[in-house]
C-alpha positions in Angstrom: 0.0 0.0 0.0 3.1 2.3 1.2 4.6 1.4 -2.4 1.9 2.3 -4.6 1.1 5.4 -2.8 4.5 6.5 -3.2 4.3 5.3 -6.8 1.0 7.7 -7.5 3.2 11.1 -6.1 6.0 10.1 -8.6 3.4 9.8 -11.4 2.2 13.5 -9.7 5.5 14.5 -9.9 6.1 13.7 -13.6 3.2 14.8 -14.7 0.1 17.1 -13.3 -2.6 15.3 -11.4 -5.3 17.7 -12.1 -7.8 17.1 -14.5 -8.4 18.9 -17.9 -11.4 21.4 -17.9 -13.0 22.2 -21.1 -13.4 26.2 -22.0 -16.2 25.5 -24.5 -19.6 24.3 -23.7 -20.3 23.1 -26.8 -23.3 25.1 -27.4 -22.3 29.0 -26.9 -19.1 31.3 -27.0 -19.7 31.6 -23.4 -16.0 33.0 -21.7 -14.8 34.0 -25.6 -14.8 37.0 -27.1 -14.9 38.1 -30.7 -12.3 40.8 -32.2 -12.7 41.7 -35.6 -15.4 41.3 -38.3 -14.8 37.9 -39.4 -17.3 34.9 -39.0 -17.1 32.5 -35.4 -20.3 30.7 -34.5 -20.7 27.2 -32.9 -23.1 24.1 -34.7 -23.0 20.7 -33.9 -20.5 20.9 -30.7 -17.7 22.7 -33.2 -16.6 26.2 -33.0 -16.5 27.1 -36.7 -14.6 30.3 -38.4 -14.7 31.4 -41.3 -13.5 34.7 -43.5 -16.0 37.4 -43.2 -16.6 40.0 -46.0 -13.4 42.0 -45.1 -11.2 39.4 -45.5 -8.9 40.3 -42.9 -7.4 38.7 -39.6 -9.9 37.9 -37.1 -9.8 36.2 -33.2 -12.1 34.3 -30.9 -10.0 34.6 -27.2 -11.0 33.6 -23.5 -12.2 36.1 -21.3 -9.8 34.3 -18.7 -6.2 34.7 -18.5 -3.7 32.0 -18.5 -0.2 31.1 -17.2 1.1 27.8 -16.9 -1.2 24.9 -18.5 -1.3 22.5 -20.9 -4.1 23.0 -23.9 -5.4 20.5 -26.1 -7.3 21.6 -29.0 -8.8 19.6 -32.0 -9.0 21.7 -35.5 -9.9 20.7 -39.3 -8.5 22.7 -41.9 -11.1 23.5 -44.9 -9.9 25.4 -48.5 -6.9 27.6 -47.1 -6.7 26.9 -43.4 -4.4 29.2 -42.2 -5.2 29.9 -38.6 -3.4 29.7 -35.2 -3.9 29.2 -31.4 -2.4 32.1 -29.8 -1.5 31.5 -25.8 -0.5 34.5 -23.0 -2.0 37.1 -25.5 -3.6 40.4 -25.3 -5.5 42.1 -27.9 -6.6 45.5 -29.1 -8.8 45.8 -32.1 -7.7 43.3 -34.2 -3.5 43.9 -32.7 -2.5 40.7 -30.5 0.8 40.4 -28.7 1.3 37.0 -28.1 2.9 33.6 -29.3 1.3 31.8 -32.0 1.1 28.1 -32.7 0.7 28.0 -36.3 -2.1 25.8 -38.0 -1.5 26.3 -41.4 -1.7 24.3 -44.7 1.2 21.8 -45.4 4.4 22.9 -46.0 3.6 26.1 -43.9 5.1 25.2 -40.4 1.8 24.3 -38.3 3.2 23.7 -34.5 6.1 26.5 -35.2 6.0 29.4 -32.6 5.3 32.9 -34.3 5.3 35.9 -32.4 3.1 38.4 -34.1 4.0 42.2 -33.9 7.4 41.4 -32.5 9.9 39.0 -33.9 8.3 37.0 -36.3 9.1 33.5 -36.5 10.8 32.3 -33.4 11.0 28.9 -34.0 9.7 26.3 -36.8 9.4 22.3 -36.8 11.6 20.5 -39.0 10.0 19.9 -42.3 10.1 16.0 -41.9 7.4 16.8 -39.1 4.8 18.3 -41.4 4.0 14.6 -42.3 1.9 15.1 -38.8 -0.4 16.9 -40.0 -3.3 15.3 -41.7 -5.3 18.5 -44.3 -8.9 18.3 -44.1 -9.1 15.9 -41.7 -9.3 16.2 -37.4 -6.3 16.9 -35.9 -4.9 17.3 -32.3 -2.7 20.0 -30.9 -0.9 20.4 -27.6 0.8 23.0 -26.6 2.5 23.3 -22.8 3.8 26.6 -21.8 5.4 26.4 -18.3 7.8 29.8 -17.7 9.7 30.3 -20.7 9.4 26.7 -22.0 7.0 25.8 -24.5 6.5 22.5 -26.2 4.1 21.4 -29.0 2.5 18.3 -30.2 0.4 17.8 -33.5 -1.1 14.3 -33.2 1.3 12.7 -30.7 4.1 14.1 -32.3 6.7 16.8 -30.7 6.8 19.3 -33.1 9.2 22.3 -31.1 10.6 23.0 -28.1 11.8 26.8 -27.0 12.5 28.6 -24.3 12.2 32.1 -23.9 12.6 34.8 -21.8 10.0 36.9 -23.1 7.3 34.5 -23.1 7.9 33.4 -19.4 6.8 36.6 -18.4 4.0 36.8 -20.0 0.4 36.1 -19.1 -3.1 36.6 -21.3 -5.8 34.6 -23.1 -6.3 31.9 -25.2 -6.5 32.8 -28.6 -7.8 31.3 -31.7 -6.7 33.1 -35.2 -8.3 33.7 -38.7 -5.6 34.8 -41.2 -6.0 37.8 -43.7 -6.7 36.6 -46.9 -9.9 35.5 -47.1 -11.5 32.0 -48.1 -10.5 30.4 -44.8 -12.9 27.6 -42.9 -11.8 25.7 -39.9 -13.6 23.8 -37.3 -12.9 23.4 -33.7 -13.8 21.0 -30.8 -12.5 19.8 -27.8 -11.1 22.8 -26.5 -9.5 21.4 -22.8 -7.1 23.2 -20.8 -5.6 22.1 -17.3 -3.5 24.9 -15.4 -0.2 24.1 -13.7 
């Protein structure tokens, strides 16, 4: 008994015992808020976004701030799919400062780190990774961001690793992007975060 109790705090230890808690309902955008005029409505349990007439970047973020946590996030890319999930952002109009994790079409570093209004690409996956993602079809990103460390997955697979100063001393929402373009569509579900 003394064994397996101190076998569940290692297990604690290496990894966090609390639970996952979802920050969608399912049925509203409930905790999110909308910034800019493109398209973000929710049918059949899915956040969906889509260009909106003006063709330009768009965001759906939390009305809670985050710190430490690990997100998991299920998207599906339709026509262009550029998009992102943005984590310790802030955002004015349609100006965030934060770190991006790309979700792009192949070939365009999706699980890379981009930080927007700043210094641009911080850190991309190699390209042999891109084989991860699967266009069109449901796939799963993680991100962890613990101080300055952040770590990626896309479908089980470690896509970066970085740490960075500037990031570990930031705090803000969670962010999900529409690129400028227009002629973007991707679903989301499964939106689950659990705080460290």
């Amino acid at each position: 008994m003394i064994f397996r109790f101190c076998l569940f705090l290692s297990l604690c230890g290496l990894f966090s015992c609390s639970s996952y808690q979802s920050i969608f309902d399912g049925d509203s955008l409930e905790g999110w808020k909308n910034y800019g005029t493109e398209k973000w409505y929710v049918q059949e349990g899915m956040i969906i976004s889509e260009s909106g007439p003006d063709a330009e970047y768009g965001y759906l973020a939390t009305a809670k701030t985050y710190k430490d946590f690990e997100l998991s996030v299920d998207f599906k890319q339709e026509a262009n799919g550029n998009s992102g999930v943005f984590i310790r952002s802030s955002i004015e109009g349609t100006k965030i400062t934060g770190w991006q994790s790309e979700v792009a079409p192949p070939g365009q570093h999706t699980g890379g780190i981009y930080e927007s209004y700043g210094r641009g690409w911080l850190i991309k996956p190699d390209p042999a990774k891109d084989a991860a993602l699967k266009f069109g079809d449901w796939n799963t990103m993680k991100i962890k961001a613990v101080g300055g460390q952040v770590t990626t997955w896309l479908n089980g697979m470690e896509m970066i690793t970085i740490t960075d100063e500037k990031i570990g001393g930031a705090k803000g929402s969670i962010a999900l992007q529409i690129h400028s373009g227009g002629g973007i569509k991707v679903y989301w579900r499964n939106l689950k975060i659990k705080e460290l």
